[in-house]
C-alpha atoms as a printed R data frame, in Angstrom:
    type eleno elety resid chain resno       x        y       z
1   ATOM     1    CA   UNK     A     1   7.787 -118.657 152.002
2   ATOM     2    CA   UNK     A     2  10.322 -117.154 150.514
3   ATOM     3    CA   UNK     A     3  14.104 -119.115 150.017
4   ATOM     4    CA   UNK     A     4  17.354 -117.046 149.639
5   ATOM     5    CA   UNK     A     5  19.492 -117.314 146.763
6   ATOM     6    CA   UNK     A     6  22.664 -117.566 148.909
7   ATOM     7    CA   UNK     A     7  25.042 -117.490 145.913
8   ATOM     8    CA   UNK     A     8  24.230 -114.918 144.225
9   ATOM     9    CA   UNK     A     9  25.953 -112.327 146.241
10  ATOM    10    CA   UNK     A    10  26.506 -109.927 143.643
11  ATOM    11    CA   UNK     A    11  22.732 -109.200 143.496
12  ATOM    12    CA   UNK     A    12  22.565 -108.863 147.530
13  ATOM    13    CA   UNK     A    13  20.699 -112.063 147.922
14  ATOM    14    CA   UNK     A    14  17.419 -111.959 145.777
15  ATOM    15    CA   UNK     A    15  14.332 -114.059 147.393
16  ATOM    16    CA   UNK     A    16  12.707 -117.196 145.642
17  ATOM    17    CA   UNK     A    17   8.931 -116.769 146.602
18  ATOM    18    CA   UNK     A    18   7.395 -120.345 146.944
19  ATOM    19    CA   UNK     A    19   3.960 -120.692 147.212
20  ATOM    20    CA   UNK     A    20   3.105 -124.304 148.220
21  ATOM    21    CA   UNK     A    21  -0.164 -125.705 147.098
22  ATOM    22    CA   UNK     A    22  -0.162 -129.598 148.451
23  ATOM    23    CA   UNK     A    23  -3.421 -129.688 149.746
24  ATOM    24    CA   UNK     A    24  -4.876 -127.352 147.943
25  ATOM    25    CA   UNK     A    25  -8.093 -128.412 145.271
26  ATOM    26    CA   UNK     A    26  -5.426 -127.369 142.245
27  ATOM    27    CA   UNK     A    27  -2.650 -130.127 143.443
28  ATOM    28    CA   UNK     A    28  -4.179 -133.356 141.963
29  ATOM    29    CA   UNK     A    29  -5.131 -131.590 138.926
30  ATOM    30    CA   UNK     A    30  -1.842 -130.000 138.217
31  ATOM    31    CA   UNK     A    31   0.027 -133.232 138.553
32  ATOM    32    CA   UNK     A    32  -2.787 -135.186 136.488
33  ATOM    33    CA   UNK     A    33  -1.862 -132.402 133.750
34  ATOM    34    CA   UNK     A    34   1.738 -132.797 133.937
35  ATOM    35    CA   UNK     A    35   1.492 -136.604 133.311
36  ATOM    36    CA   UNK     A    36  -0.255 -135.805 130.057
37  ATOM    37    CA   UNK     A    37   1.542 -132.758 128.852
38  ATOM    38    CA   UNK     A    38   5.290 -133.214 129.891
39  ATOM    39    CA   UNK     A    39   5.903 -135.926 127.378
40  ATOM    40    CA   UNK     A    40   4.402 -134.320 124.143
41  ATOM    41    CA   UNK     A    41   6.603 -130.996 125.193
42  ATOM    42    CA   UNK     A    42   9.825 -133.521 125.526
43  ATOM    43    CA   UNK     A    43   9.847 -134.242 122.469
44  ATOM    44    CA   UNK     A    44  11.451 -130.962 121.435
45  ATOM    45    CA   UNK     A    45  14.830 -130.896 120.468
46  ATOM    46    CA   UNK     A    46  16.141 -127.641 122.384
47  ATOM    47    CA   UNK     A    47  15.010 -129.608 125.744
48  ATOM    48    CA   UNK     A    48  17.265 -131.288 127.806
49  ATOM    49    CA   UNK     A    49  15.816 -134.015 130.733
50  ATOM    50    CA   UNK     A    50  19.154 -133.744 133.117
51  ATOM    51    CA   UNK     A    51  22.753 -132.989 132.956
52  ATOM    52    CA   UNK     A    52  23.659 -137.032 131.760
53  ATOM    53    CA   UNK     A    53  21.874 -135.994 129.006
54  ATOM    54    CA   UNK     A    54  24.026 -132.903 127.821
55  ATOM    55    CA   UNK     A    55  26.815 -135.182 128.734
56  ATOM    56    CA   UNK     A    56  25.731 -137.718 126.183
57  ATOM    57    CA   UNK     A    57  24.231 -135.399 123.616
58  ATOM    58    CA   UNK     A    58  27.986 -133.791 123.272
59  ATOM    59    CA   UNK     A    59  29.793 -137.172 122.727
60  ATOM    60    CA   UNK     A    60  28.748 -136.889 119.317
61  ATOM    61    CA   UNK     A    61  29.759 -133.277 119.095
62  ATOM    62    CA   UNK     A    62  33.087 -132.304 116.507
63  ATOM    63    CA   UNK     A    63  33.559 -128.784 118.781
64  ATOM    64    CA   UNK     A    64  36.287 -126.838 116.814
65  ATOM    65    CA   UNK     A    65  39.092 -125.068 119.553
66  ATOM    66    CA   UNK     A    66  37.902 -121.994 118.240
67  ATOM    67    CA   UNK     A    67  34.336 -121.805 119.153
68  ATOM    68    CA   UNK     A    68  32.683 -119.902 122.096
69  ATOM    69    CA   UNK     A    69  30.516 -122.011 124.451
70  ATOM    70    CA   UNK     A    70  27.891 -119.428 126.509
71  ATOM    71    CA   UNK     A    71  25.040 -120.457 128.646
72  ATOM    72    CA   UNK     A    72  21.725 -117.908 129.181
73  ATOM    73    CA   UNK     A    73  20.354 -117.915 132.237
74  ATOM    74    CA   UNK     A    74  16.473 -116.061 132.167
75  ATOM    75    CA   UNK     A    75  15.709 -113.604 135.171
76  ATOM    76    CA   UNK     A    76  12.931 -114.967 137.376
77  ATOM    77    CA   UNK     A    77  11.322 -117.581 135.117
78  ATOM    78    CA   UNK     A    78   8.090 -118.414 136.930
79  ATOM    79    CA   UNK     A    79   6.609 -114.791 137.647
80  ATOM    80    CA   UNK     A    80   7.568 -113.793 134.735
81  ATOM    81    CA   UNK     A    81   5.372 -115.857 132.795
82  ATOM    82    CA   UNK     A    82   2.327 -114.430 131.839
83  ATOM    83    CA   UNK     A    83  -0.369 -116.959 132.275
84  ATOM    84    CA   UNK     A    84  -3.505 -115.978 129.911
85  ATOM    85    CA   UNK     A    85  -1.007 -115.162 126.878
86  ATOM    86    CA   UNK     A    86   1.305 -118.830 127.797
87  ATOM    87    CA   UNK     A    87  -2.326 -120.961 128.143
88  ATOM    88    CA   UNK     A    88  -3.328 -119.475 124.638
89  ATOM    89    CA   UNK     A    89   0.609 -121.274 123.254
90  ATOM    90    CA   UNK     A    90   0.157 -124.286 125.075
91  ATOM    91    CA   UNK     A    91  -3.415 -125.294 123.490
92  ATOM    92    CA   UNK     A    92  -1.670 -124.479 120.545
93  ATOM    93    CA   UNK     A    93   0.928 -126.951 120.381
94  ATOM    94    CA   UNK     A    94  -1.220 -129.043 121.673
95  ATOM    95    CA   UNK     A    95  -3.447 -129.321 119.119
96  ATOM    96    CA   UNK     A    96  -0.909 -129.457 116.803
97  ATOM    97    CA   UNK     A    97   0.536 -132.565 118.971
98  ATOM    98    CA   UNK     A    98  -1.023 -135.859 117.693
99  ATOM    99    CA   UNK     A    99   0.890 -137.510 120.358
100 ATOM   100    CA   UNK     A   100  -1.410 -135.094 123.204
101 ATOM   101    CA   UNK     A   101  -5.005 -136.458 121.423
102 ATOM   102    CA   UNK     A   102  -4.250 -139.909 121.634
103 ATOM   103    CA   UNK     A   103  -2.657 -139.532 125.088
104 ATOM   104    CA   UNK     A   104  -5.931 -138.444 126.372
105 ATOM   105    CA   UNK     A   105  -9.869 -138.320 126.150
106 ATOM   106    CA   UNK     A   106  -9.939 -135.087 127.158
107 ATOM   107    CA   UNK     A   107 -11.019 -132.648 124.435
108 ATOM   108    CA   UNK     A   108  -8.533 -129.017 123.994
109 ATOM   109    CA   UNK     A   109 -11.947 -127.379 125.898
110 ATOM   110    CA   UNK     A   110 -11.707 -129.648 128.713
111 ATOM   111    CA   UNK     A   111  -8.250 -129.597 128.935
112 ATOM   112    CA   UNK     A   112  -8.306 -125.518 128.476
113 ATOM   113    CA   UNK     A   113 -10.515 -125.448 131.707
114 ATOM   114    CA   UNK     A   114  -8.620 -127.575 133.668
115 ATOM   115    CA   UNK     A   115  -5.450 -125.552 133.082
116 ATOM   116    CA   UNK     A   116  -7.163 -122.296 133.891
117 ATOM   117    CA   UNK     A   117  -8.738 -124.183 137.244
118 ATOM   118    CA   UNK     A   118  -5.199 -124.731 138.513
119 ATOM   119    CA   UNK     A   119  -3.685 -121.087 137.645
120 ATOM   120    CA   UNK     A   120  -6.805 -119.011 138.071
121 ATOM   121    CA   UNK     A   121  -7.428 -120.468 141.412
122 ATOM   122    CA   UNK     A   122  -4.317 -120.713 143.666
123 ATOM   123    CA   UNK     A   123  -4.656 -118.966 146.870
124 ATOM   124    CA   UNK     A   124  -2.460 -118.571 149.204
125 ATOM   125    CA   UNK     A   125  -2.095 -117.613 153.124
126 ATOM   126    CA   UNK     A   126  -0.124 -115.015 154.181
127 ATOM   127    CA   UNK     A   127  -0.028 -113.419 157.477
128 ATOM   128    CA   UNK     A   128  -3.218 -114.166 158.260
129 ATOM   129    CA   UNK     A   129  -4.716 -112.829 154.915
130 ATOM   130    CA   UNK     A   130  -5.630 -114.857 151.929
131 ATOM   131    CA   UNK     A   131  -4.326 -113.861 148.607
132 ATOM   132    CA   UNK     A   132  -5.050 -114.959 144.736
133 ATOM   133    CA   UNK     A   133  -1.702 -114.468 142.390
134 ATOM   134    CA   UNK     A   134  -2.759 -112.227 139.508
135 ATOM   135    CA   UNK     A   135  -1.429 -113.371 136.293
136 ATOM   136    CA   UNK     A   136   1.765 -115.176 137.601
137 ATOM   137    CA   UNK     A   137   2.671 -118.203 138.553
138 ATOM   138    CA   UNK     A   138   3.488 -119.186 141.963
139 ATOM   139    CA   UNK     A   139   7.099 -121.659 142.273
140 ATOM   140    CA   UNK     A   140   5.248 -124.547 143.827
141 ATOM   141    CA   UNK     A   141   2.798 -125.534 141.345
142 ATOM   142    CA   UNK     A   142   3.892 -128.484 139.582
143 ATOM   143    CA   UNK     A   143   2.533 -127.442 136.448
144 ATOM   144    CA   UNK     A   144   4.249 -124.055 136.045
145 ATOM   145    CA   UNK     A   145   7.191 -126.361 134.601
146 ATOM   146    CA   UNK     A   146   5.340 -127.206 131.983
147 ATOM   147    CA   UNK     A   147   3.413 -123.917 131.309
148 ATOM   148    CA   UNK     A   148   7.248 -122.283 131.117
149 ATOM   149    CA   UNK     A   149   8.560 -124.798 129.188
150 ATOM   150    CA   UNK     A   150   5.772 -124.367 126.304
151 ATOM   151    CA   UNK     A   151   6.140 -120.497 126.222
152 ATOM   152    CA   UNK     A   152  10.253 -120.814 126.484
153 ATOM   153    CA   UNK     A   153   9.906 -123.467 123.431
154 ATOM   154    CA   UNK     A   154   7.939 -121.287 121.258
155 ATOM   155    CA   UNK     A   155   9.850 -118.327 121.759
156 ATOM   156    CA   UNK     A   156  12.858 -119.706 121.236
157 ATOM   157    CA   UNK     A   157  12.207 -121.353 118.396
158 ATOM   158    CA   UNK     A   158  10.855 -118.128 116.689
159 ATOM   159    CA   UNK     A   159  14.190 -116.713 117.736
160 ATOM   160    CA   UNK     A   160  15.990 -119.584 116.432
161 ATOM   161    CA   UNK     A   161  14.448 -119.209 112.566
162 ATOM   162    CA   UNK     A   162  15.040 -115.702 112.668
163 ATOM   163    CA   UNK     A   163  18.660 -115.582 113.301
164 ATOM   164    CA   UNK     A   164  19.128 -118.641 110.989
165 ATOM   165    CA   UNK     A   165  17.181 -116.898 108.198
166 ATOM   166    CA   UNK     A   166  18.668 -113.710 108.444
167 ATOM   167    CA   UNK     A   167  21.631 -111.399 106.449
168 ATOM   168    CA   UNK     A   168  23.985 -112.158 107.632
169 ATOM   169    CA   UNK     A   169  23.127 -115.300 109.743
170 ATOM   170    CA   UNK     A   170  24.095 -116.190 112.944
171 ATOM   171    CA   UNK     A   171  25.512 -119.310 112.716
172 ATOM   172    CA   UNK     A   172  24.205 -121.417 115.957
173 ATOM   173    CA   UNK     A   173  26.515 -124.528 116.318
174 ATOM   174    CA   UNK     A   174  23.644 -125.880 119.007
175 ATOM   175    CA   UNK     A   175  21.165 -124.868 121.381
176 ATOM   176    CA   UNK     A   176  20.048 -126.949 124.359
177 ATOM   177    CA   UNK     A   177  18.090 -126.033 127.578
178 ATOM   178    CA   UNK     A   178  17.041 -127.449 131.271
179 ATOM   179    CA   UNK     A   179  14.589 -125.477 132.690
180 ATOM   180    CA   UNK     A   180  15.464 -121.846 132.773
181 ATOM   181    CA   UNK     A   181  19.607 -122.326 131.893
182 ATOM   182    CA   UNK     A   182  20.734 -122.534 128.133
183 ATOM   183    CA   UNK     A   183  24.209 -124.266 127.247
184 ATOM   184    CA   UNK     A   184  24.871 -122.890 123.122
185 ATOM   185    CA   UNK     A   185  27.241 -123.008 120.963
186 ATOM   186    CA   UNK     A   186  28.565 -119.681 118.300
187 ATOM   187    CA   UNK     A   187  31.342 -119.155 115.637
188 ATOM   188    CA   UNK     A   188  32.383 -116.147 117.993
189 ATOM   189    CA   UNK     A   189  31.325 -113.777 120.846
190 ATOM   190    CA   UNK     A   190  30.201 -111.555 118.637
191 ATOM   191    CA   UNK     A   191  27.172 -113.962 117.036
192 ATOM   192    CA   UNK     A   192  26.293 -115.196 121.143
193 ATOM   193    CA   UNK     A   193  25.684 -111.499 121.628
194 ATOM   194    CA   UNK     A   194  23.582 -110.869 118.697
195 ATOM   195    CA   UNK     A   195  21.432 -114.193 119.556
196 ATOM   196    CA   UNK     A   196  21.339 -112.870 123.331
197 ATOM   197    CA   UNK     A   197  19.547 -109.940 121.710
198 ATOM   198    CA   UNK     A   198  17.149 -111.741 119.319
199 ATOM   199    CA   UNK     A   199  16.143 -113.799 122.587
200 ATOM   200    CA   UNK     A   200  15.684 -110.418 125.040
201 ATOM   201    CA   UNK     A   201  13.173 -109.288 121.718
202 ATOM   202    CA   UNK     A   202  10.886 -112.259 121.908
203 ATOM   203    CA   UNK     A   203   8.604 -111.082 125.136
204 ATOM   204    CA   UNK     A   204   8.986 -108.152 127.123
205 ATOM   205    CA   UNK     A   205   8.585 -110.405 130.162
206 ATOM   206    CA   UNK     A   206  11.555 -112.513 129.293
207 ATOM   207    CA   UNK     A   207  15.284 -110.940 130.462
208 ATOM   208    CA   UNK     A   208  17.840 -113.389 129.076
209 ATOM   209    CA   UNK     A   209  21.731 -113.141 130.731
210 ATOM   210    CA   UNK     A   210  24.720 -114.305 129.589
211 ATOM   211    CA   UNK     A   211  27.595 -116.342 130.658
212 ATOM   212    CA   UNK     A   212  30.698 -116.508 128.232
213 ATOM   213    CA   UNK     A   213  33.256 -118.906 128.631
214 ATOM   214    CA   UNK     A   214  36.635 -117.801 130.241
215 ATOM   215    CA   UNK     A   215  40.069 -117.245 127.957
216 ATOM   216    CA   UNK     A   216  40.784 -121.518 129.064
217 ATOM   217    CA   UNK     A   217  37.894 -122.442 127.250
218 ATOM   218    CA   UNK     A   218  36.274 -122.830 130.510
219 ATOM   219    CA   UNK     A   219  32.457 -122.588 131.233
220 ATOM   220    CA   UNK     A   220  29.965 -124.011 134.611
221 ATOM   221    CA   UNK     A   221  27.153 -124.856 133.303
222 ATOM   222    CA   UNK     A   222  24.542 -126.162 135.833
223 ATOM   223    CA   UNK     A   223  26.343 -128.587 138.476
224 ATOM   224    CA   UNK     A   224  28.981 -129.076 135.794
225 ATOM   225    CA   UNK     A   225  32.334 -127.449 134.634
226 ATOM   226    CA   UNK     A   226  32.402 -127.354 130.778
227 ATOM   227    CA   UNK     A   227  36.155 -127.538 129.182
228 ATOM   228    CA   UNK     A   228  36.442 -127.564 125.439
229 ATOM   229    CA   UNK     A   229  39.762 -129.734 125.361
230 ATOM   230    CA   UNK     A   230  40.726 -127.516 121.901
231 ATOM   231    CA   UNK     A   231  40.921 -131.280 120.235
232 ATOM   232    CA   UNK     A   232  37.067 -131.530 119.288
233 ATOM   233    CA   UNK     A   233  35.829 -133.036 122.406
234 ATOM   234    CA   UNK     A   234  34.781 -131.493 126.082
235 ATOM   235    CA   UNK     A   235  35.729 -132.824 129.283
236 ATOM   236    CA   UNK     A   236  33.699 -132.287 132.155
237 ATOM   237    CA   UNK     A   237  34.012 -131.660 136.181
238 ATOM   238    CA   UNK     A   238  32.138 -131.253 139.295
239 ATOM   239    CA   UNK     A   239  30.845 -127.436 139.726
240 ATOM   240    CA   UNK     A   240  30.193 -126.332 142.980
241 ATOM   241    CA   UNK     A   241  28.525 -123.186 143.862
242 ATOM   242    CA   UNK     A   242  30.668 -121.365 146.265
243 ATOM   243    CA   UNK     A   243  27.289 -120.721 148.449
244 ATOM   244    CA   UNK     A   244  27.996 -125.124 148.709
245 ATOM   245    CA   UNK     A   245  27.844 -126.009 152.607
246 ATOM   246    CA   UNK     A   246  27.427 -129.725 152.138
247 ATOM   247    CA   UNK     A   247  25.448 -129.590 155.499
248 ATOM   248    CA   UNK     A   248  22.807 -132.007 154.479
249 ATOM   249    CA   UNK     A   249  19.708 -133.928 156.396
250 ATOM   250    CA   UNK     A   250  21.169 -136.004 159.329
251 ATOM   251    CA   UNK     A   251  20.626 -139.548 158.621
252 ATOM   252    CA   UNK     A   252  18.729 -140.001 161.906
253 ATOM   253    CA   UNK     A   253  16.094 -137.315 161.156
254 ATOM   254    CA   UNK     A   254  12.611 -138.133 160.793
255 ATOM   255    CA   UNK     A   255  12.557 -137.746 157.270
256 ATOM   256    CA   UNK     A   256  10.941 -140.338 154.857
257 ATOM   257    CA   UNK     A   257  13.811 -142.975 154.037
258 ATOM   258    CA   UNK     A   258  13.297 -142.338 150.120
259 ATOM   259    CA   UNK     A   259  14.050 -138.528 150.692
260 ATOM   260    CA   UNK     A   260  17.445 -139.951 152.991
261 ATOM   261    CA   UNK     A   261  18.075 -142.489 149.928
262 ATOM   262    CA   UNK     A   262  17.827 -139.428 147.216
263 ATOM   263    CA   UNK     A   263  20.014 -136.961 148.946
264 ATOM   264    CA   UNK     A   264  22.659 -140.089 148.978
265 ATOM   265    CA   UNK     A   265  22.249 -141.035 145.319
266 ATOM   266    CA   UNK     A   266  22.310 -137.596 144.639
267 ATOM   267    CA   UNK     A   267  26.462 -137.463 145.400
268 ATOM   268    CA   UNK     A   268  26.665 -140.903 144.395
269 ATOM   269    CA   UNK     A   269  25.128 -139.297 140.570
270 ATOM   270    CA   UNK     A   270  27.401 -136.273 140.907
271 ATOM   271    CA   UNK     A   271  30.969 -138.117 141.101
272 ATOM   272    CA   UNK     A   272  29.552 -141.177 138.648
């Protein structure tokens, strides 16, 4: 099915494909896979777990009133990954992970075969026809978070040491990401630029945007307005997309009661 970005109007409405696979013989074994992986790729230090936790990771921030806060937002995420190539990362770091082997008794071969089970096999019904994604991964399958988080990490870290290394360096202040949006800090616009284009070399399959804060210090970043006070600290609002209908599930719908509960919390979360 496919869902319509319905804010982003300047790009005439692009389509999120979603290929739903509950049911399907890949569904258990992508979640069983997520339990194990997720928490040895969590303990990097670019990732982010929710938006409380940017909001607590800056309290110990000193943000001068000079610096340039810019968030990178990367076109299409899921298809863009390539699977073979991210697989090959992933067994990588996981073998390099100490925290992975003794989270498991699955051996790097096993756990190499299970991963290709779940991308390598995911069909899909469409009009009648059934179809096999060719080296992408479908929005739907649980562990496509995981296999983009691994190849964002490792590309972004190689980006990282190379504009800290080099003559002259580009001086990031910090670096932190949830899912496919970047909050970062720079001396000046000039130095967010240069890192935009260090990121946009990593993988020709990775397009990396750019948001720049506005001439109030102002930047939304994920559900959250971003002000850098000019007195070393930020303050923070409530973003709302302008798409935002705030038409939500009717409370006497048929829907499970923890889905009803969630949606509530969710506001409840927001204005906390």
């Amino acid at each position: 099915m496919g869902l319509i970005k319905a804010h982003k109007q300047e790009k005439s409405y692009p389509m999120r494909v979603v290929v739903s696979t509950i049911g399907t013989p890949c569904y258990g074994i992508s979640n069983y896979l997520v339990k194990r992986i997720q928490p040895v790729l969590n303990e990097n230090p670019i990732k982010l777990k929710n938006l409380k936790d940017f909001m607590n990771e800056t309290k110990s921030w000193l943000i001068d009133k000079d610096e340039i806060d810019v968030s990178f937002d990367i076109v299409n995420l899921y298809p863009s990954i390539p699977l073979k190539e991210a697989t090959l990362i992933l067994l990588d770091q996981l073998n390099k992970r100490v925290s992975y082997k003794n989270s498991t008794k699955l051996t790097l071969t096993e756990t190499k075969q299970l991963i290709e089970l779940c991308l390598f096999r995911c069909y899909f019904l469409w009009n009648g026809e059934i179809y096999e994604l060719e080296n992408s991964g479908p929005i739907g399958l649980s562990f496509m978070v995981v296999l983009a988080k691994s190849f964002l990490q490792h590309h972004e870290e190689k980006a990282i040491k190379m504009a800290t290394t080099m003559i002259p360096l580009i001086d990031i202040k910090s670096f932190h990401r949830y899912v496919d949006n970047s909050h970062a800090k720079f001396s000046n616009l000039n130095q967010a630029e240069q890192f935009q284009t260090i990121l946009n070399r990593q993988h020709p399959s990775l397009k990396y945007t750019i948001e720049v804060e506005n001439k109030n210090k102002i930047l939304n970043f994920l559900d959250i307005t971003v002000i850098n006070n000019t007195q070393g600290k930020y303050e923070f609002k409530v973003y709302r997309k302008d798409a935002i209908t705030n038409i939500q599930i009717k409370s006497h719908s048929n829907h499970d009661p923890i889905i009803l509960k969630a949606i509530f919390k969710v506001y409840i979360h927001r204005a906390y």
